[in-house]
N, C-alpha and C positions, 0 to 999 in steps of 0.2 A: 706303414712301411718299416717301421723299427720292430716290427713286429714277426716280420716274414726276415730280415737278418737275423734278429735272435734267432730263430727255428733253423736258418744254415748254420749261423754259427757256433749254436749247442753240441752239434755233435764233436766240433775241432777242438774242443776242449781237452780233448782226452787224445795223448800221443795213439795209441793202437787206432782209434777211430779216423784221426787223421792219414795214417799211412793206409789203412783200409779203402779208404776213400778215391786216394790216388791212386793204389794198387789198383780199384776197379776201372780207375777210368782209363789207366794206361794199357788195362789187358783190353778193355772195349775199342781201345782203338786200334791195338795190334792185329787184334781177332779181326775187325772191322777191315783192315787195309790188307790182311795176307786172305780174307774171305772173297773180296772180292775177284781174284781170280778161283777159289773155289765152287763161286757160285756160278761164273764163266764156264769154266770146263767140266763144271758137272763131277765136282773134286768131294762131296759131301760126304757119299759112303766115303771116302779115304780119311776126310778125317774123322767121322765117326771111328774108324777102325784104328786109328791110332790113338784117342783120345782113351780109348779101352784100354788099348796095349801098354799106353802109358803106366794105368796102373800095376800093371803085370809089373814095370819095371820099379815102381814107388815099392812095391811089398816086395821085393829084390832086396832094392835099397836099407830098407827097415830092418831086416832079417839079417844083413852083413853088414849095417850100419854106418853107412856114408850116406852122402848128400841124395835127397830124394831127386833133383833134379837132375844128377849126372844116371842115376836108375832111370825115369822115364824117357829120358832122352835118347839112353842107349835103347831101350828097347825101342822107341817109334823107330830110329831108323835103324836099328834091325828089321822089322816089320817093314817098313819101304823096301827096301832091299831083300827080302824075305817075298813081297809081293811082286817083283820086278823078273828074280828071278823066277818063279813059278812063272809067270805069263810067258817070260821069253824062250826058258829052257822044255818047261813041259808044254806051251802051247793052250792050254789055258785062256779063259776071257780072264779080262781082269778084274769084273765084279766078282766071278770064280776064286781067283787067285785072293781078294782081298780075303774072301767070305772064307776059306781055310783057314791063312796067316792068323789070320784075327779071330776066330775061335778060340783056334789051337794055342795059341799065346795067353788069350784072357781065362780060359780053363787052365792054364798053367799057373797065371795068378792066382786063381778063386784056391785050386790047391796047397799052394804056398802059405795063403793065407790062411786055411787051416788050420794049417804046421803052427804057427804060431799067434794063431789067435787068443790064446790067454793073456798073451802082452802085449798084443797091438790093434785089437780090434777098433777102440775106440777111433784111433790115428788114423786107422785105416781108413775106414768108413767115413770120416774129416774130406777124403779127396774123393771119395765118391759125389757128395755132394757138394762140397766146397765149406769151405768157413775162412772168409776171408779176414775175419778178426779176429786171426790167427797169423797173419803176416806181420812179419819182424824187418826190423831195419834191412837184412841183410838178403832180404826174400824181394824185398822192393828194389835194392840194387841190381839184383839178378834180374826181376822183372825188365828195369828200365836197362840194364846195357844189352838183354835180349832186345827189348824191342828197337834201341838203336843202331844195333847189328842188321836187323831186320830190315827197317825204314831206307839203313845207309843203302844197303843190298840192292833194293828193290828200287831204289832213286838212281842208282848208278847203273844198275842192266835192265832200267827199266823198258827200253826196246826191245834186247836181244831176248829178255824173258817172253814181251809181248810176239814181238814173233815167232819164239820155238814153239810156244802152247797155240797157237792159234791159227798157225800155218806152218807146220814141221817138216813138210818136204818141201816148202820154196824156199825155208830158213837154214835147209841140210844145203841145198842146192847152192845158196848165197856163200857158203863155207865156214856158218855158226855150227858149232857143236850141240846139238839138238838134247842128245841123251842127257849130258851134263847140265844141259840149261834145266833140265826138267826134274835131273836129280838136285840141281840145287833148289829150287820151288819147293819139291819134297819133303827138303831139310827145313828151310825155312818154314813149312807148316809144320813140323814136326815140333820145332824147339817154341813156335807162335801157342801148342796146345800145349805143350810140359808147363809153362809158365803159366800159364792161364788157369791150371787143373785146379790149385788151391783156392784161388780166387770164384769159382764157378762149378767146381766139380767135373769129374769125368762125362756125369749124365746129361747136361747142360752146355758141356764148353762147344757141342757144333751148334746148337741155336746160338752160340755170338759170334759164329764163325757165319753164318749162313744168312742170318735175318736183318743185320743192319746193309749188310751188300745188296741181300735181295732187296731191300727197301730202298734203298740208291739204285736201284736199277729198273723200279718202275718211272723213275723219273729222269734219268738221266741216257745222254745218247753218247758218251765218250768214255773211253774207260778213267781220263783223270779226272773227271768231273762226277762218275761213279767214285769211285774211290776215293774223293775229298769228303764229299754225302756221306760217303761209309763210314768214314772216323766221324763224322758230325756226328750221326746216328748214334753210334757204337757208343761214343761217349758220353751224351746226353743221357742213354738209356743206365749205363753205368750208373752214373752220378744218380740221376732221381731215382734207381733202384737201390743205390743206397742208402737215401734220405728214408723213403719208406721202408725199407726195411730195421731200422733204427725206431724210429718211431710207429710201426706198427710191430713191431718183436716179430716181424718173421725171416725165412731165413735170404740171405743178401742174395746169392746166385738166382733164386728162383725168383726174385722180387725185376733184377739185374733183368731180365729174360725174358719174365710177363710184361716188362715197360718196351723191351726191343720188339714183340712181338705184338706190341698195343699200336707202339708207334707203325708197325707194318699195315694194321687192318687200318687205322687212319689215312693212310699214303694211299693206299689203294683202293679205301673208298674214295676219294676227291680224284684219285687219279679214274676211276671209273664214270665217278659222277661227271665229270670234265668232259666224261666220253661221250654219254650218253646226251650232253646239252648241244655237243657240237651236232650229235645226228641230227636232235630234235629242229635246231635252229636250222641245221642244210634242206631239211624234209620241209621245211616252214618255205623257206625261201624258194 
């Protein structure tokens, strides 16, 4: 027993390993609780497309030198709003509409990033795939009053959200503001992936948007009872990806990822296996 707390407790020895630790569990559960209506509404390409764009706005940020998260942030929702209008104004599907915005944006980064790849490659390439121990006091604060913005949000119109995404002409009809509900969702995904990029990388940040919701939603029949699963998940996966990735030296996002996506094929085997016993017992009987 004293054996298996030393092994948790080696890594907290060291401040940067500490705050890495919580940085990951806190973005696995933000990712996890604003995923879970991504995995509902079928929101994946969107965030895929922003988690891109984000970068676009990080090598922004880098090049004129402020805060990389007020750069990703501006660009995702420019990119929302950049995809909104296309769909409305030109008529456009909206998988259309994304699959433009989000080219045209992340080719404007990859060029940017040219420009100044003698000085920043290294950094750069840092949020492509994440290096979470690289997060600094002031990166965790950002993280955590993000996700408490977020949490607060989502606790407080958690109806009126639930209605405008899920039923939008009976929730126009009731006299909710539909557009805005769903531009705020938006946002809220928007600032749930900026935050999360360093911690997981651009490549990476929609499998912890997708895979700990979609794993709460093989089991669950309520959306609060999904989305409680979801932060379980989200976070568990977190944590034990980055125990192994500490102690196997590889990198934390992908470790993060393979544990959220481990934990899915497990869920869905038992949830299948469950399935197939109740046939065989009704076929029996």
């Amino acid at each position: 027993m004293s054996g298996v707390v030393d092994l948790l407790l080696e890594p907290l020895r060291y401040g940067f390993l500490l705050r890495a630790l919580v940085a990951a569990v806190l973005v696995g559960t933000l990712c996890a609780l604003v995923g879970s209506y991504v995995v509902l509404k079928g929101l994946a390409f969107i965030g895929d497309a922003l988690a891109h764009v984000a970068f676009t706005g990080i090598v922004v940020a880098f090049l004129a030198g402020f805060s990389f998260y007020l750069g990703a942030l501006a660009a995702a929702v420019a990119a929302g709003l950049g995809i909104g209008w296309v769909t409305r104004r030109v008529g456009l599907s909206t998988d259309t509409a994304i699959g433009i915005v989000f080219s045209g944006l992340f080719a404007l980064g990859v060029v940017l990033m040219a420009i100044g790849i003698r000085t920043y490659t290294v950094d750069l390439f840092s949020y492509v795939f994440g290096d979470i121990l690289a997060v600094r006091s002031r990166d965790l604060l950002a993280i955590g009053l993000a996700g408490a913005v977020v949490l607060v949000t989502m606790l407080l119109l958690y109806k009126e959200l639930l209605f405008a995404h899920f039923d939008p002409v009976v929730a126009e009809a009731a006299g909710l503001p539909v557009g805005a509900l769903q531009l705020l969702l938006l946002l809220l995904l928007s600032v749930t992936v900026v935050v999360s990029v360093q911690a997981v990388g651009v490549v990476l940040v929609l499998a912890m948007l997708v895979t700990p919701a979609a794993t709460a939603a093989l089991v669950a029949r309520r959306m609060p009872s999904m989305m409680a699963l979801a932060v379980v998940f989200g976070a568990v996966a977190a944590a034990v990806g980055f125990y192994l990735s500490y102690y196997l030296s590889v990198p934390s996002g992908g470790a993060i990822v393979l544990v959220a996506t481990l934990f899915f094929a497990l869920v869905a085997g038992v949830v299948r296996g469950r399935g197939a016993w109740r046939r065989l017992m009704a076929a029996r009987s």
